[in-house]
C-alpha positions as a Markdown table, in Angstrom:
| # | Residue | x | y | z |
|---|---|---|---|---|
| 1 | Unk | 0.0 | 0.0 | 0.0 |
| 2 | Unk | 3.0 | 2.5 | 0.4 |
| 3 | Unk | 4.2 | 2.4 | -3.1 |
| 4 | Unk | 0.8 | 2.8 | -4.0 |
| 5 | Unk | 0.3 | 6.2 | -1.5 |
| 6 | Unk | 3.8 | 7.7 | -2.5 |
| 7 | Unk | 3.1 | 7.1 | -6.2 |
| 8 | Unk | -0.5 | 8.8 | -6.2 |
| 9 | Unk | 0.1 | 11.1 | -3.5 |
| 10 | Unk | 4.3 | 12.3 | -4.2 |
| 11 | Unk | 4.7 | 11.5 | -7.5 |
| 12 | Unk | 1.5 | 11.9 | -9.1 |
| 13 | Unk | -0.4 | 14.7 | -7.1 |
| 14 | Unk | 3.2 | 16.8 | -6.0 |
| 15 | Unk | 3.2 | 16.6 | -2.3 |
| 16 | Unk | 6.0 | 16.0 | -0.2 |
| 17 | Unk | 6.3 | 14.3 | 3.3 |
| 18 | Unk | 9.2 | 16.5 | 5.2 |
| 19 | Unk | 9.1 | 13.9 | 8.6 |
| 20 | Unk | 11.3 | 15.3 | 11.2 |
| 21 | Unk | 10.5 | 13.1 | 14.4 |
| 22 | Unk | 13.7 | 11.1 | 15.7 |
| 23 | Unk | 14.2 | 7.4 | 14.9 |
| 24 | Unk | 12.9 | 5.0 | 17.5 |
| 25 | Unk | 9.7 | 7.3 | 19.1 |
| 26 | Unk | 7.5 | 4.6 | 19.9 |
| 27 | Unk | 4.7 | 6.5 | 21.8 |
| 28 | Unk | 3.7 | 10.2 | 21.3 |
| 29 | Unk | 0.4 | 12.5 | 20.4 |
| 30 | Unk | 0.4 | 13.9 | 16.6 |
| 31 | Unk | -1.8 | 17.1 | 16.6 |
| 32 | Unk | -2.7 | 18.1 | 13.3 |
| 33 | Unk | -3.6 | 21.6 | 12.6 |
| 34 | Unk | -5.1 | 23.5 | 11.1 |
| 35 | Unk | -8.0 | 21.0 | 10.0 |
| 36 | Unk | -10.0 | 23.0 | 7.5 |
| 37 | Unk | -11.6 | 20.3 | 5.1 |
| 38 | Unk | -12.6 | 16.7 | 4.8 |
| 39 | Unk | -9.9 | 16.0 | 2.6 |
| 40 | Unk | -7.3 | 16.3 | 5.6 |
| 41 | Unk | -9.1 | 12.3 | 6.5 |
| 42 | Unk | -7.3 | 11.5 | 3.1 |
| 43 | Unk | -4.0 | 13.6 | 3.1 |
| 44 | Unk | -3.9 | 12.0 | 6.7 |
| 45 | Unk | -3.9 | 8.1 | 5.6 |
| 46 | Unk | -1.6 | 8.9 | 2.4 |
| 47 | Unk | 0.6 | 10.5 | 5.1 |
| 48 | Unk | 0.0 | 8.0 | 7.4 |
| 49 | Unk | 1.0 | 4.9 | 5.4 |
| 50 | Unk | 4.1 | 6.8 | 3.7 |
| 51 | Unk | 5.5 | 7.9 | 7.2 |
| 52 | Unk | 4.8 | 4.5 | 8.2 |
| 53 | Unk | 2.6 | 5.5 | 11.0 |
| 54 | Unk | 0.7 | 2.6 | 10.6 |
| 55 | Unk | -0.9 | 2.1 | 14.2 |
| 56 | Unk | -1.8 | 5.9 | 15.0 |
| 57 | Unk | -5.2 | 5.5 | 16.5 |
| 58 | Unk | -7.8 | 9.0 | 16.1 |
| 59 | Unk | -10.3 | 10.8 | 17.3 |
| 60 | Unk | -13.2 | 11.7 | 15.6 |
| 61 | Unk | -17.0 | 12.7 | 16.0 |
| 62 | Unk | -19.1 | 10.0 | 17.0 |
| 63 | Unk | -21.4 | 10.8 | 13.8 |
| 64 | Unk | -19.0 | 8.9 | 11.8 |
| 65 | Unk | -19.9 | 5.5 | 13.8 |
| 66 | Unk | -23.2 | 4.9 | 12.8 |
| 67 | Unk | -23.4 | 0.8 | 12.3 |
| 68 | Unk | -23.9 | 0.8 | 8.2 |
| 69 | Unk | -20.4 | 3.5 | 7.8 |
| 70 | Unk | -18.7 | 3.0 | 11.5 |
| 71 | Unk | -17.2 | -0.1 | 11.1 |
| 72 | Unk | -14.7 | 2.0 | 8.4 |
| 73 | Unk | -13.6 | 4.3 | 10.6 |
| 74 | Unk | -12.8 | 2.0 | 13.5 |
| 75 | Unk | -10.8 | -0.4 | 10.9 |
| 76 | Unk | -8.8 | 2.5 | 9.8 |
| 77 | Unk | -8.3 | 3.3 | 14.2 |
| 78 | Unk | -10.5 | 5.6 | 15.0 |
| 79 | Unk | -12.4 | 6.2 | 18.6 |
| 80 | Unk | -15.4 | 8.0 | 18.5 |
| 81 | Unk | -16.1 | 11.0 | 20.5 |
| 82 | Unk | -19.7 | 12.5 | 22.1 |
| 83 | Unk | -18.7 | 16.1 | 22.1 |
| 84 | Unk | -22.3 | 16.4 | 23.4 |
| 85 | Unk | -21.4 | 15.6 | 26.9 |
| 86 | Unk | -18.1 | 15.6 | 28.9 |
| 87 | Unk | -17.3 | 11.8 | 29.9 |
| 88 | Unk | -13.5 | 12.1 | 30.9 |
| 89 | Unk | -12.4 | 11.2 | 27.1 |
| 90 | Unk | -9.3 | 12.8 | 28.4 |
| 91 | Unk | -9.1 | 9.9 | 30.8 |
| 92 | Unk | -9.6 | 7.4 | 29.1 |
| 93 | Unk | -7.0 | 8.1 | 26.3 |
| 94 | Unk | -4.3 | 8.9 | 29.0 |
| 95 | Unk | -5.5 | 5.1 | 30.7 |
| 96 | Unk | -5.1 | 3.9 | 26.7 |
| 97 | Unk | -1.9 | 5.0 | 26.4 |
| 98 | Unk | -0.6 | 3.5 | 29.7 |
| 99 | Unk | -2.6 | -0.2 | 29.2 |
| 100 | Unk | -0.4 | 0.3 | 26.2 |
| 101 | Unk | -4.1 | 0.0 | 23.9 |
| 102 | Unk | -2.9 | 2.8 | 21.9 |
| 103 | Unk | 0.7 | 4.1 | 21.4 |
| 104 | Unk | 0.0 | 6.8 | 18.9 |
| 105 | Unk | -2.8 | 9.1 | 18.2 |
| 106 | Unk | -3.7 | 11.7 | 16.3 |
| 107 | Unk | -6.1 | 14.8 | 17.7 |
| 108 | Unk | -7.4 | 17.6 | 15.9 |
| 109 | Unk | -7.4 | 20.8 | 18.5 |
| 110 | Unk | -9.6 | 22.7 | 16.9 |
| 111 | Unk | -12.2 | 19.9 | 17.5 |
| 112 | Unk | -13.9 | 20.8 | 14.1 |
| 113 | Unk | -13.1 | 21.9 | 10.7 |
| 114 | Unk | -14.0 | 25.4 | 10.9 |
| 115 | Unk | -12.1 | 28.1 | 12.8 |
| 116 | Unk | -12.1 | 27.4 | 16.3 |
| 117 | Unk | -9.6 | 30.3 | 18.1 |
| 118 | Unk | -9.9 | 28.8 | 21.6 |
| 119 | Unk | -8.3 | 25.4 | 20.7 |
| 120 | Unk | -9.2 | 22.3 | 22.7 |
| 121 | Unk | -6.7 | 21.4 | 26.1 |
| 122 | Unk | -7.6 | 17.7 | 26.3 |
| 123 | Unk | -4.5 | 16.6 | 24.0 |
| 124 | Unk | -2.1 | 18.6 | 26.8 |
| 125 | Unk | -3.9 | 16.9 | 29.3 |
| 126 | Unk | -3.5 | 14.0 | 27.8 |
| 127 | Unk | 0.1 | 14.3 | 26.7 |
| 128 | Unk | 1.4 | 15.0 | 30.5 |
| 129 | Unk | -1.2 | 12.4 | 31.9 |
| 130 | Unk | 0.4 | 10.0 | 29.2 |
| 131 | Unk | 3.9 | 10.6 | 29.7 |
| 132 | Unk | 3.9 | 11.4 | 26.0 |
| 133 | Unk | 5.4 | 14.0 | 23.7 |
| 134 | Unk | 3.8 | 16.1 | 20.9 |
| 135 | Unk | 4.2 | 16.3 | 17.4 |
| 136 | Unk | 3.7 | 18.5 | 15.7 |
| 137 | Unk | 1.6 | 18.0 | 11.8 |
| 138 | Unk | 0.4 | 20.3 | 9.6 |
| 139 | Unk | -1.1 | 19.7 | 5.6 |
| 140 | Unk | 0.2 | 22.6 | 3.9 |
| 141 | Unk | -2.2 | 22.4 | 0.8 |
| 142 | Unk | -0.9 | 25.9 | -1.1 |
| 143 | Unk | 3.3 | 24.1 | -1.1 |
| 144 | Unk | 1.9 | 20.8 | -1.2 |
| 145 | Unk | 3.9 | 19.9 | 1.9 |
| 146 | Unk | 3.7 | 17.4 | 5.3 |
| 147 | Unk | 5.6 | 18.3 | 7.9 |
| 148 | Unk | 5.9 | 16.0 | 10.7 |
| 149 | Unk | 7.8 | 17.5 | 13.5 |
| 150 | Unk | 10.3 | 16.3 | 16.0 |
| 151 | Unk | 8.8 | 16.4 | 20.0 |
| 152 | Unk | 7.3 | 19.7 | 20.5 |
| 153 | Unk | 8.7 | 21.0 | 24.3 |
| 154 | Unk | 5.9 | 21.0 | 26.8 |
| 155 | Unk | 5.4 | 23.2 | 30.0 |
| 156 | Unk | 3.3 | 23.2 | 32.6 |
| 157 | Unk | 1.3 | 26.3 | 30.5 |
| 158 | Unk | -0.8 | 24.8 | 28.9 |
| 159 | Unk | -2.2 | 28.1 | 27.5 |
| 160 | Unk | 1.6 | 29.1 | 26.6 |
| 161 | Unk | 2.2 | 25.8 | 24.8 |
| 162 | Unk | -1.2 | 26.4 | 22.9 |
| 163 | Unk | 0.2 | 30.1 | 21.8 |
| 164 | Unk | 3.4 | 28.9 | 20.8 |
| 165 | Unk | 2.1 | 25.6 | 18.8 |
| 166 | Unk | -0.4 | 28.4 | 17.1 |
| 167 | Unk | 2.7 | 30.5 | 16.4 |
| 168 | Unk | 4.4 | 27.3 | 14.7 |
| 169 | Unk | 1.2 | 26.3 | 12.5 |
| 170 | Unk | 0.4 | 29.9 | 11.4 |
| 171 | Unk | 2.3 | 29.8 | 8.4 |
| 172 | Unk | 0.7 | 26.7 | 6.9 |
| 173 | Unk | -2.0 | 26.5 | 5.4 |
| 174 | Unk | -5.1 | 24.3 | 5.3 |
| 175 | Unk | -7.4 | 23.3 | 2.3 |
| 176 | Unk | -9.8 | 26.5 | 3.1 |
| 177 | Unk | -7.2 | 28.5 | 4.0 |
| 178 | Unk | -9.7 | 31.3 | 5.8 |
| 179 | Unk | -10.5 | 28.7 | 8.5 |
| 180 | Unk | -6.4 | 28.4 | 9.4 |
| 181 | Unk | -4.8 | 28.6 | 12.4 |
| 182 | Unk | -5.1 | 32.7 | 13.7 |
């Protein structure tokens, strides 16, 4: 399935995967931003398989489950989430991570595709509950670019984290670029 991703998504459609994190990070939190589109679901499994990210589990909105379509989106390792109602998600990903039932996930902060300038704190939470670093992704549609960072540097800020990850992702941009990162 890689050769097939990197010759439809690098060599035919002109993207490039730029993946910066060090060689033998087995457990870490990849938030992408800014997630502005559907189309980020299928940048994110070309991306995916070409980084060889294989077992990164997601998040997404329960609405996706629904028995006829659900069954997709939990092959392909997604959790669902009620956004309706708070029931300690944040809990139960950092008890995930440390049963060792996930290793790798991917969040969205934003917690939707339009623009959202108070972004989520759960994957923070998470990441110091976890014991976990950050990584940094963004799909920069305009250059056609992945970037996969190395461990982003956490605090005890949580707010100053946030700014400073904002700062990082303001340059890129996402498939509806007015809904990026401000």
């Amino acid at each position: 399935m890689r050769a097939l991703y990197k010759l439809v998504f690098e060599r035919m459609l002109g993207w490039r995967v730029q993946d910066e994190r060090p060689a033998g990070l087995e457990r870490f939190i990849i938030v992408v931003a800014p997630h502005t589109s559907n189309w980020d679901f299928i940048v994110g499994l070309s991306v995916r398989s070409i980084a060889r990210l294989h077992d990164v589990k997601y998040l997404a909105k329960n609405a996706l489950f629904k028995p006829w379509i659900g069954w997709f989106f939990r092959a392909l390792g997604g959790y669902p989430v009620d956004r309706s109602r708070h029931n300690n998600m944040v809990d139960a990903v950092v008890a995930m991570f440390k049963s060792g039932e996930i290793k790798k996930i991917a969040i969205t902060p934003e917690g939707t595709r339009s623009y959202q300038p108070n972004w989520k704190t759960g994957f923070h939470r998470i990441a110091t509950g976890a014991g976990v670093p950050i990584i940094l992704t963004t799909f920069d549609y305009p250059n056609k670019l992945c970037i996969i960072t190395a461990p982003f540097p956490l605090t005890n800020d949580p707010e100053a984290d946030i700014a400073r990850m904002k700062e990082w992702f303001r340059p890129h941009k996402g498939k509806n670029p007015d809904d990026g990162v401000r």
